[in-house]
Each structure stands twice: as C-alpha cells, then as structure tokens.
N, C-alpha and C positions, 0 to 999 in steps of 0.2 A: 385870810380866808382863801380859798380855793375854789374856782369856777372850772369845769370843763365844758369844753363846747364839741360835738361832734363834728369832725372834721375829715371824709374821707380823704381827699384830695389835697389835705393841708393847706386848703386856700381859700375854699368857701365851707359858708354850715351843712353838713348832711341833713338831708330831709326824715332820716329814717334811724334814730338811735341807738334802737335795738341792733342792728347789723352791723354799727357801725363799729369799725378796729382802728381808728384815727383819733385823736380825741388832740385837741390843744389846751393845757392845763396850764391856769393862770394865777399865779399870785397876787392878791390884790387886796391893797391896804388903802383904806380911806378916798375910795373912789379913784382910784388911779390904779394901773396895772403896773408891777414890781417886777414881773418876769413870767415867762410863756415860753411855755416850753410843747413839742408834739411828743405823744405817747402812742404805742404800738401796742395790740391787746392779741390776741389769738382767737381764733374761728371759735373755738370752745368757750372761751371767756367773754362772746358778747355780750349786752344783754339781753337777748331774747335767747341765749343759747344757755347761759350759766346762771347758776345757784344763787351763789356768792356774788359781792360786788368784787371785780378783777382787782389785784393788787395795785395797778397802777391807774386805779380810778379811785382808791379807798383815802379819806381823807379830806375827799371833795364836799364842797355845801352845795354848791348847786349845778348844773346839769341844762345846757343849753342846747336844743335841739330845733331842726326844722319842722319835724314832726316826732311825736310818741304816740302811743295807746294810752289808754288810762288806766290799763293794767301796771304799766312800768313805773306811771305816774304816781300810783298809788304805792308800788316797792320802793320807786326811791322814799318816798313822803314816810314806810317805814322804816327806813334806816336815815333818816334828817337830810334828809337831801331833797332841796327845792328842784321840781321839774320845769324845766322855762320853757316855751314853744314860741318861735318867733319866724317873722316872714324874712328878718335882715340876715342877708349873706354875709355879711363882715364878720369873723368873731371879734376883733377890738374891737369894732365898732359894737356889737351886741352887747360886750360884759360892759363896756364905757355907759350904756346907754342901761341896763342892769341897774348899775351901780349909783345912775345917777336917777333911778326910778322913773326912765322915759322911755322902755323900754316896751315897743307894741307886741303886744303877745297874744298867742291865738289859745285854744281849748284843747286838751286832749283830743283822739280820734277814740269815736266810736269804737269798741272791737269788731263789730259788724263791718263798719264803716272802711276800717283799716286792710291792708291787706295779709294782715295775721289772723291766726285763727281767734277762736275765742279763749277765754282766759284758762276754762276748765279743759282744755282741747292739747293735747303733748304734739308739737312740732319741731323741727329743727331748723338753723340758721340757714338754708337754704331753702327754704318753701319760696312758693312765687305770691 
C-alpha cells in the first residue's frame, strides 16, 4: 500500500494539501514502512488546482494532511483514497501511528471555514 503525506518542506506535515507540491510517498506493508521516497508535483497539478489525481500521487490509498476542505475529502473518498487530517508533524511518525490505528485525527475544514472558496466557486492555486 501507498500512503502520501503532504510535505512542503520535506520535513514536517503541510497544513494545507491542496497547495501543497511536496508530498513524501510511502511504501508500507504490514505496519512498517518499506521505503519513502519525496515527490515533486507542479503549480498546475495540485490539488486544489488540477482535474486529475497528478501522476505521481496516482496509486496512493491514503493521503495525510495537516489540514483539507471536505471538498477534496470527498474527491479523494472518490477515487479510494482515504483523506487523513492530523495535528502530528512527523510524517513516519503519522503513517507509523496510521498504520498502527493510533493515529489522532481531526475533521475536515468547513469550506466557509477554510480559506478556499466554496466548492461551487472556480479559484486558482494562488488565492489567499
């Protein structure tokens, strides 16, 4: 299985998934992690910007973020991909703790709530 975690900075969780063009993708069999690798996406391919799931996030089960909307929550949930939202900066330590079903996780963000527009609303990856 394949977990991604959004990772601007390759070192802690991004708060904001949709923006985010980092991602550390993890192999992981039987609750351990097999290899982790970072992935680089393009301004057009994030996902608050792009269509499609980007090439090099396709194949993922689940999707570990600091924050999402529940618009994206709901795009990954249709294309099988679990959205996870979690307060832990660590990504091993978040897929480890995933994996081992102890993993604290928070709610979707309102779209009001969020600082994207609403779901029905056409924006681009650089709104504030």
């Amino acid at each position: 299985m394949k977990v991604a975690v959004s990772s601007q900075n390759n070192i802690t969780i991004t708060p904001h998934a949709g923006r985010c063009r980092r991602f550390w993708i993890y192999e992981v069999d039987d609750r351990r992690i097999i290899d982790g690798s970072i992935v680089e996406i393009a301004v057009a391919e994030t996902l608050h910007a792009a269509i499609a799931m980007p090439a090099a996030l396709q194949g993922i089960s689940v999707l570990i973020s600091g924050s999402m909307g529940r618009g994206l929550v709901d795009r990954l949930a249709g294309l099988g991909i679990r959205g996870v939202i979690t307060r832990e900066i660590d990504p091993e330590r978040a897929v480890l703790a995933f994996l081992n079903g102890t993993l604290a996780t928070l709610e979707p963000l309102d779209e009001i709530a969020s600082t994207c527009a609403p779901r029905n609303t056409i924006h681009t990856p650089d709104h504030a």
